[in-house]
PANU-937283 format. One record per residue: residue number from 0; x, z, y negated of N, C-alpha, C in turn. Coordinates in pm, 1 decimal, always signed. Atoms other than C-alpha are relative to their C-alpha. Layout:
BEGIN
(pt NUM,(X,Z,Y),(X,Z,Y),(X,Z,Y))
...
END
This chain:
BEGIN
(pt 0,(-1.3,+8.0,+145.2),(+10851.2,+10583.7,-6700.5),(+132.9,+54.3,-50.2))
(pt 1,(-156.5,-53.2,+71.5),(+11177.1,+10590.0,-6926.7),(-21.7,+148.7,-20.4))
(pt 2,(-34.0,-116.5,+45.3),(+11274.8,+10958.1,-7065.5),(-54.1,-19.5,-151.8))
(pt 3,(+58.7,+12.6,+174.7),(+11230.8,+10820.7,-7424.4),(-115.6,-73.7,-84.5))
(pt 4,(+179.8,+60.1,+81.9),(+10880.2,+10688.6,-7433.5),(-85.6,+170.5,+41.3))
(pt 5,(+121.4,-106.0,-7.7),(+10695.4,+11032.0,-7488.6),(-38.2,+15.1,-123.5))
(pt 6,(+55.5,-48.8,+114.6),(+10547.9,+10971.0,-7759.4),(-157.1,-47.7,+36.3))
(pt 7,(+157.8,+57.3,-43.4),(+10101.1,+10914.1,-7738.9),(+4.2,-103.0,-120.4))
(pt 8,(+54.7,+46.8,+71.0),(+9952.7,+10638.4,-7926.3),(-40.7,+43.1,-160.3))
(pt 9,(-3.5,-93.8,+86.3),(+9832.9,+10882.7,-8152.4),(+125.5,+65.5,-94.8))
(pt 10,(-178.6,-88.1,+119.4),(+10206.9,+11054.3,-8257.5),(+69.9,-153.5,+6.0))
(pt 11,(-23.3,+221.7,+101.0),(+10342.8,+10625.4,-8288.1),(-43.2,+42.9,-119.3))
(pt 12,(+32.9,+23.7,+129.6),(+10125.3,+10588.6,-8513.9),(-3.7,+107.4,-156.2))
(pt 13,(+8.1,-96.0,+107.7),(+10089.4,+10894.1,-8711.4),(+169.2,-30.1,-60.1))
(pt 14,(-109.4,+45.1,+61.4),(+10490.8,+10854.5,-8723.8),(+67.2,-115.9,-78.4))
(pt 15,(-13.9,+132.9,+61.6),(+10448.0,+10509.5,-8861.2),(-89.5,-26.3,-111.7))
(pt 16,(+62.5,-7.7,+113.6),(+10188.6,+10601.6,-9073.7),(-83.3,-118.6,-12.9))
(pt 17,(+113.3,+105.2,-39.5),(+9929.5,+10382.7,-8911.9),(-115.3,+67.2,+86.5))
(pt 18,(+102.9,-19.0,-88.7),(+9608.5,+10417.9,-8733.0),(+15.0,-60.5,+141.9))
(pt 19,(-49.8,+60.7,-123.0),(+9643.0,+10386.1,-8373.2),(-45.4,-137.4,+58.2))
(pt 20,(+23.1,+100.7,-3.8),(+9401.1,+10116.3,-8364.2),(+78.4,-148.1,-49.9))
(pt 21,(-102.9,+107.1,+82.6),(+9635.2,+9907.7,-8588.9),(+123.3,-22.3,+137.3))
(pt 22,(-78.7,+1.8,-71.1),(+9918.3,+9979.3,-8322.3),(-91.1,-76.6,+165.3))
(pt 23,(+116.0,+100.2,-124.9),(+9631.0,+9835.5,-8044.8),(-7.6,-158.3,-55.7))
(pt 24,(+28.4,+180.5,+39.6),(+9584.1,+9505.8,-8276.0),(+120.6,-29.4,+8.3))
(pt 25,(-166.1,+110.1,+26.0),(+9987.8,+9446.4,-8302.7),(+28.0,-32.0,+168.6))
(pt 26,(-53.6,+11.3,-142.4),(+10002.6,+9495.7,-7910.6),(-75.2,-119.6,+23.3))
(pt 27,(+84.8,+111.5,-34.4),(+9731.0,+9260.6,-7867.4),(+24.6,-140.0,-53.5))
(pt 28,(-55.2,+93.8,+85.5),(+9878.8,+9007.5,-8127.5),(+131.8,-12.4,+71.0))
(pt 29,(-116.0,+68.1,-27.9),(+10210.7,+9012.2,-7987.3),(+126.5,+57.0,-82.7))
(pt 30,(-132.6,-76.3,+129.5),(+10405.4,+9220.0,-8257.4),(+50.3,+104.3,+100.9))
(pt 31,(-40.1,-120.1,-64.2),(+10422.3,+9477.8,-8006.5),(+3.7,-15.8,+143.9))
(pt 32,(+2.6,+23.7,-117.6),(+10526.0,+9492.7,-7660.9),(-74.4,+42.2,+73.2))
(pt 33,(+79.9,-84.8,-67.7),(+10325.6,+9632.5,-7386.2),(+66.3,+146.2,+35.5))
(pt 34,(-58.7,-151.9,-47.1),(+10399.2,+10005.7,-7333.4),(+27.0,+17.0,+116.8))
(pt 35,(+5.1,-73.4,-160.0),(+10499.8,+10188.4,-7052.6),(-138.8,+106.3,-22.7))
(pt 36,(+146.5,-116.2,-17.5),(+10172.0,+10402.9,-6909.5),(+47.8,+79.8,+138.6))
(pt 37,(-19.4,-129.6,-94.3),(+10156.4,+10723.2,-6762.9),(-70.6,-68.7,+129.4))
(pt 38,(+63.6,+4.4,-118.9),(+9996.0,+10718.6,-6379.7),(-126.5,+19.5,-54.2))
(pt 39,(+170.3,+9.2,+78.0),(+9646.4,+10799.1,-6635.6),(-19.3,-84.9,-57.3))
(pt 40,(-14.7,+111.8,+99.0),(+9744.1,+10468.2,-6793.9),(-0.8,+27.9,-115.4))
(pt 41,(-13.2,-27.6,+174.7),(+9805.3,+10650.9,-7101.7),(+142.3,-79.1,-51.1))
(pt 42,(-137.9,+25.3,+60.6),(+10033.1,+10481.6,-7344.9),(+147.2,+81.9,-51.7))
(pt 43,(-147.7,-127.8,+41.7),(+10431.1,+10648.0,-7385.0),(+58.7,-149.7,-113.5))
(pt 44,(-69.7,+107.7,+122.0),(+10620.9,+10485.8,-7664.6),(+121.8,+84.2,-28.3))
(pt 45,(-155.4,-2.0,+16.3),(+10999.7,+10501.8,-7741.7),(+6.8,+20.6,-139.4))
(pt 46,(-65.9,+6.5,+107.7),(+11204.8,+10533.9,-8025.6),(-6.7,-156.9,-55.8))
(pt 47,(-35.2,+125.2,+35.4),(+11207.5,+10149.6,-8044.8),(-74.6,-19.0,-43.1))
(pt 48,(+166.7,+32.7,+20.1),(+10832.0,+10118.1,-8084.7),(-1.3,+63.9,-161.2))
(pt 49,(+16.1,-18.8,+104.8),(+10865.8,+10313.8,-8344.9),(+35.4,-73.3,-139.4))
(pt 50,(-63.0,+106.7,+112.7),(+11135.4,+10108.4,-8555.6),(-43.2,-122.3,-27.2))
(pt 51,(+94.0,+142.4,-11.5),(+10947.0,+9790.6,-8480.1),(-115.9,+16.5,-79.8))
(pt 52,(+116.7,-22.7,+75.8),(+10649.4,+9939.4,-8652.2),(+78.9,+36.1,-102.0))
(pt 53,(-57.0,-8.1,+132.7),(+10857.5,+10054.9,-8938.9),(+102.5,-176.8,-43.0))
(pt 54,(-69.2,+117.5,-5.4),(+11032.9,+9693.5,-8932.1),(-107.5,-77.1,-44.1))
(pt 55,(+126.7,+70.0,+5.2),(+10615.3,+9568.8,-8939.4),(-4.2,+19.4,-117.9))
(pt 56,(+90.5,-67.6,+109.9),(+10528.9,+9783.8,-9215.6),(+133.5,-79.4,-67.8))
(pt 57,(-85.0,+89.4,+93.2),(+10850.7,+9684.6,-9409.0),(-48.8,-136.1,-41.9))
(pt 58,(-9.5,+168.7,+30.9),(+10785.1,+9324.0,-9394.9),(-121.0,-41.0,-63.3))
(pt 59,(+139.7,+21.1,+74.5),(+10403.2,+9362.7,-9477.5),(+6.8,+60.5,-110.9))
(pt 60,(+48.5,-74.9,+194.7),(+10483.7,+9597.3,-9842.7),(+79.6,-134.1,-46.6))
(pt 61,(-42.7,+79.4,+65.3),(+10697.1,+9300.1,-9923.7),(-64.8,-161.4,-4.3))
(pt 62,(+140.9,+128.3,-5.7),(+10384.2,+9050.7,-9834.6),(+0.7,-127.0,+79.3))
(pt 63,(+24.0,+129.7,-88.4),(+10474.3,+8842.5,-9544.8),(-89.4,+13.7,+87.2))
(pt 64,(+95.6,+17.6,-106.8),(+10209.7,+8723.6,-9310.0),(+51.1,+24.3,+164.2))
(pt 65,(-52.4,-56.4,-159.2),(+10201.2,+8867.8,-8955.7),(+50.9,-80.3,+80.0))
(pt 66,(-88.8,+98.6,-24.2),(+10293.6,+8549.9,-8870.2),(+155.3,-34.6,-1.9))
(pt 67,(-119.5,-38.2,+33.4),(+10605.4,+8526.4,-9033.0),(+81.2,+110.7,+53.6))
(pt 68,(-85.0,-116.4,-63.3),(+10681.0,+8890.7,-8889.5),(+23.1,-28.6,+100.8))
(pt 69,(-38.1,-1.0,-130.8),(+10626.2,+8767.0,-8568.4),(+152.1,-58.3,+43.5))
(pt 70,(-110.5,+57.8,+8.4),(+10894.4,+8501.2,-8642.0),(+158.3,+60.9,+23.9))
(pt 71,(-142.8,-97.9,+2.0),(+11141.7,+8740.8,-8753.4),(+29.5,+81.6,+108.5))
(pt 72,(-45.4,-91.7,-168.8),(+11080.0,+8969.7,-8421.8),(+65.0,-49.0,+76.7))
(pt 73,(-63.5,+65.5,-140.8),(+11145.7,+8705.0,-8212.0),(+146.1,-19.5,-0.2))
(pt 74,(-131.5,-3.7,+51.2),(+11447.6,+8678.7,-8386.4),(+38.8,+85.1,+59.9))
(pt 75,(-73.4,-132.5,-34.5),(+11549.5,+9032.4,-8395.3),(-15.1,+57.4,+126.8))
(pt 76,(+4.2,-82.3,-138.3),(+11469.1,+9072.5,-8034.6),(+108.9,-86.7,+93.4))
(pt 77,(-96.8,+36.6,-52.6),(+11735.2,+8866.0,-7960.8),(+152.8,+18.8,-20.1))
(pt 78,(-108.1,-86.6,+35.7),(+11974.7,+9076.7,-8078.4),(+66.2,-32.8,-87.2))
(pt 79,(-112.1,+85.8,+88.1),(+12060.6,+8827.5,-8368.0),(-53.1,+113.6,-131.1))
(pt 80,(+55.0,-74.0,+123.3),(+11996.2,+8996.5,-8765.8),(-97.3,-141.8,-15.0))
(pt 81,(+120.8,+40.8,+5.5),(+11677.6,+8828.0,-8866.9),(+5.3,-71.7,-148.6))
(pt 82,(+20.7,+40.4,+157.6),(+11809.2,+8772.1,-9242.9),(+11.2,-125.8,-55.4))
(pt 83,(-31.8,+108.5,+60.5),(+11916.6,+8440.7,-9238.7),(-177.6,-65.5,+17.6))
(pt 84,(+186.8,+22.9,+21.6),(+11524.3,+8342.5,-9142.3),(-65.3,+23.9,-90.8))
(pt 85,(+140.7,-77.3,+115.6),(+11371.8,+8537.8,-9374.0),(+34.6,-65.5,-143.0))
(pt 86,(-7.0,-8.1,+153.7),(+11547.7,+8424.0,-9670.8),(-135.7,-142.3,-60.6))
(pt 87,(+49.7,+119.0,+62.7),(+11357.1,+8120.7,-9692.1),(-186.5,+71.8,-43.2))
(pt 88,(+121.2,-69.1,-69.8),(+11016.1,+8338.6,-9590.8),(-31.8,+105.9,-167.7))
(pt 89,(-19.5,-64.5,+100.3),(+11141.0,+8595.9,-9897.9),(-33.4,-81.1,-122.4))
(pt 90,(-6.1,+167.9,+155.1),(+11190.5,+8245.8,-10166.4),(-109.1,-18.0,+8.3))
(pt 91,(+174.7,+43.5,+63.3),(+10875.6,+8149.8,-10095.9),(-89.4,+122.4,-49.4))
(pt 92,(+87.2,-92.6,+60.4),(+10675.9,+8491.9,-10144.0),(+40.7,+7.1,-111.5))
(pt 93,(-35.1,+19.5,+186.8),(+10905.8,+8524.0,-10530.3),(-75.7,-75.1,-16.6))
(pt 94,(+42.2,+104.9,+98.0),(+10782.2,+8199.7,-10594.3),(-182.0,+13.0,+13.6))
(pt 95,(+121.7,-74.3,-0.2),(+10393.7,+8352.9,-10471.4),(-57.9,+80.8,-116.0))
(pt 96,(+52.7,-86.5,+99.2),(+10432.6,+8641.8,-10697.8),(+29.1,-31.0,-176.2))
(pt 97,(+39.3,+63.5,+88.5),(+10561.4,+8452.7,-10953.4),(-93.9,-87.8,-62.9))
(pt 98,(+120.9,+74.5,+66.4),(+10276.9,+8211.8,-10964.4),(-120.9,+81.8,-47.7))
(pt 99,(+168.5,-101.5,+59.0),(+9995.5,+8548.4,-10981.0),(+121.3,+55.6,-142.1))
(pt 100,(-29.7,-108.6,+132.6),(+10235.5,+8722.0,-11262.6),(-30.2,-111.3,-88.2))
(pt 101,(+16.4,+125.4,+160.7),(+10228.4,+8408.6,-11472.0),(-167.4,+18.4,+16.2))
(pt 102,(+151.3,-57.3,-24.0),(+9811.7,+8419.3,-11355.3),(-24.4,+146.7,-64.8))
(pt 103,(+24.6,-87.2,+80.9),(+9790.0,+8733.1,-11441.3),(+36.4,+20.3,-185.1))
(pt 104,(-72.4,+41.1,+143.4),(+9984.8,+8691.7,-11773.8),(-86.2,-41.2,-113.2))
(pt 105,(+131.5,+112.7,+75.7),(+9700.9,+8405.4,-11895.0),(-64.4,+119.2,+3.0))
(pt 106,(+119.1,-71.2,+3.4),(+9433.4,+8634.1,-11793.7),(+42.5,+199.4,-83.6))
(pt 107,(-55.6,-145.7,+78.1),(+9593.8,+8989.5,-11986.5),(-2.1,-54.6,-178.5))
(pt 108,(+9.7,+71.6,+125.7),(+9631.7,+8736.6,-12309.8),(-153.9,+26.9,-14.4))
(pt 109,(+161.3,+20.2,+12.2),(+9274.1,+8648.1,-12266.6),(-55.7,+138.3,-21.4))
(pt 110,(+118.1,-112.4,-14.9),(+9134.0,+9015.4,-12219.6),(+101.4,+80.8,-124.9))
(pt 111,(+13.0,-65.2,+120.2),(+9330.1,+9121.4,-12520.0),(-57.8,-49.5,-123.6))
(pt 112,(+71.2,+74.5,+89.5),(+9205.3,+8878.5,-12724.7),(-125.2,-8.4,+12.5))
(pt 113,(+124.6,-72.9,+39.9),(+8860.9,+9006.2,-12638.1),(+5.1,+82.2,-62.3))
(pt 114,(+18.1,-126.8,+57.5),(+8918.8,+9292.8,-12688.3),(+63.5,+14.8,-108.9))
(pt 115,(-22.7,-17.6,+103.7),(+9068.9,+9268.6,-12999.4),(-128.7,-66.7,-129.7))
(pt 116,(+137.8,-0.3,+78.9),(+8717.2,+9112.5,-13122.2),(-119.4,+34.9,+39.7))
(pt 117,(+127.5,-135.5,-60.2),(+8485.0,+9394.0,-12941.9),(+46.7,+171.6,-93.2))
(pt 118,(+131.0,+58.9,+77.1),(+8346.9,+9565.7,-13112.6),(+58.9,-34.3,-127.2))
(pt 119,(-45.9,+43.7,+136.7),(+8387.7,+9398.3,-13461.1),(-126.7,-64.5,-97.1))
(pt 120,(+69.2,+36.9,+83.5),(+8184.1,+9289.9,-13721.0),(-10.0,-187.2,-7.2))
(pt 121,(+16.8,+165.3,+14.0),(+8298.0,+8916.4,-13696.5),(+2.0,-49.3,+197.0))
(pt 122,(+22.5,-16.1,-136.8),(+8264.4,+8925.8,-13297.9),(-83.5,-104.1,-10.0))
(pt 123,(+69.8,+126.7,-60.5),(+8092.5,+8571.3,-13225.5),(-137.7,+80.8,+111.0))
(pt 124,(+99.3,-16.5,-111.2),(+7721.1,+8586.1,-13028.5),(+75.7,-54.2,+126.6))
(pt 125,(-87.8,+39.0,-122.4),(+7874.4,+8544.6,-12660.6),(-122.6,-132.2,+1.2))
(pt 126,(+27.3,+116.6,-58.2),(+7759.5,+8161.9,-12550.8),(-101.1,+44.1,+148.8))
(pt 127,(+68.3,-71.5,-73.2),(+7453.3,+8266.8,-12292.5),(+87.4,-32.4,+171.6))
(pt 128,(-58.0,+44.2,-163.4),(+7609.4,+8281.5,-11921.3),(+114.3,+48.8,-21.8))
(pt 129,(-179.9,+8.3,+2.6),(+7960.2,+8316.1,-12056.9),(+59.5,+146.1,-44.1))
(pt 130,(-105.4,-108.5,+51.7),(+8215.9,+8566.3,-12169.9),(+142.4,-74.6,-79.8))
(pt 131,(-137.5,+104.8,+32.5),(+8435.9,+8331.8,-12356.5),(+94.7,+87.0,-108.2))
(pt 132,(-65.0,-44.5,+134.4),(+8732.5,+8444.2,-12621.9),(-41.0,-94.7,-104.4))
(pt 133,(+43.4,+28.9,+119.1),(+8626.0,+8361.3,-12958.7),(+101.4,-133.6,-26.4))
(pt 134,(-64.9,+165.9,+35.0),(+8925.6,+8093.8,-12954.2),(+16.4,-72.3,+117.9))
(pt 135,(+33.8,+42.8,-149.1),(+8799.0,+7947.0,-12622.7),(-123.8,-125.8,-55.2))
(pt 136,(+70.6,+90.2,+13.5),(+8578.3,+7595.5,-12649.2),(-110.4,+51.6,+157.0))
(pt 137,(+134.8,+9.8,-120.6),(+8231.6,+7638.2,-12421.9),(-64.2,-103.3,-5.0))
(pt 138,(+92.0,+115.6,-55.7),(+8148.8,+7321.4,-12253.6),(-124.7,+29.6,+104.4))
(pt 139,(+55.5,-22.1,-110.9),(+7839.6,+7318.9,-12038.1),(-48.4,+127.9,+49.5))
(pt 140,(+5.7,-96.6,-10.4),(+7808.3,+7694.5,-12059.2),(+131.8,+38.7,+136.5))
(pt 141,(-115.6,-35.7,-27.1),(+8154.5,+7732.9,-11910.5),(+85.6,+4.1,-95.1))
(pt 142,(-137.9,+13.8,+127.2),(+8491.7,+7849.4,-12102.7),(+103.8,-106.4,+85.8))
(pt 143,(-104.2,+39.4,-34.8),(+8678.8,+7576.7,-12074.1),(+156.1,-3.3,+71.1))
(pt 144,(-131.0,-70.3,-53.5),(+9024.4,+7731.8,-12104.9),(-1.0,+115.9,+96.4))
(pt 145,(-13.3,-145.3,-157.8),(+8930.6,+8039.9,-11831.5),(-61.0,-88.4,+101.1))
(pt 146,(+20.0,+24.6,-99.1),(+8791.2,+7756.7,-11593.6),(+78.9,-67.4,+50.3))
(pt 147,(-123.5,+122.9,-69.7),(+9125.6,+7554.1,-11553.2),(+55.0,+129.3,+126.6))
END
């Protein structure tokens, strides 16, 4: 066993700020290489293991699929930078979170415009089943405009 895999399963992950089980599903997936093991078959892990899991976690707060990470590993394990891949990987998640902010957007309109006629005196009987805004058409006992 190298000199610079002494770290357990346990101190990985705590240093990566994962559960060790998580560091068991990336090995098993392929994100992660196989360790070196002690003669007790305990797992030792490097300095590298570590950056690779901080390289994981990076790529998952910015919302790519483990998929995609894998992509980029294979990349970066070939000693190339990984960025020209990703940009396309990056364009598409913007254009992701742009489609929920605009989603969200509609639906923040909508829940102030309840709530700007809760409670009130001219507050419409709600349509039975529904929750519609007062300037919302109910076909069918659906709101129209919140079922597009």
């Amino acid at each position: 066993m190298g000199e610079s895999a002494t770290l357990t399963i346990s101190g990985l992950a705590r240093e990566a700020g994962l559960r060790p089980d998580t560091v068991r599903y990336y090995e098993r997936v392929g994100l992660m290489p196989t360790p070196e093991r002690t003669s007790g078959e305990h797992r030792r892990y490097g300095e590298p293991a570590l950056d690779r899991l901080r390289f994981i976690r990076g790529a998952q707060r910015l919302g790519l699929r483990l998929s995609d990470i894998a992509d980029l590993l294979a990349v970066r394990d070939t000693g190339a930078c990984p960025c020209e891949p990703a940009a396309p990987l990056l364009r598409s998640r913007i254009a992701e979170i742009d489609a929920e902010m605009a989603r969200l957007t509609r639906l923040r309109a909508d829940l102030v415009a309840m709530a700007d006629q809760v409670p009130s005196a001219t507050c419409p009987d709600p349509v039975p089943g529904t929750w519609c805004p007062p300037d919302h058409r109910v076909t069918g006992g659906r709101c129209d405009t919140c079922s597009s």
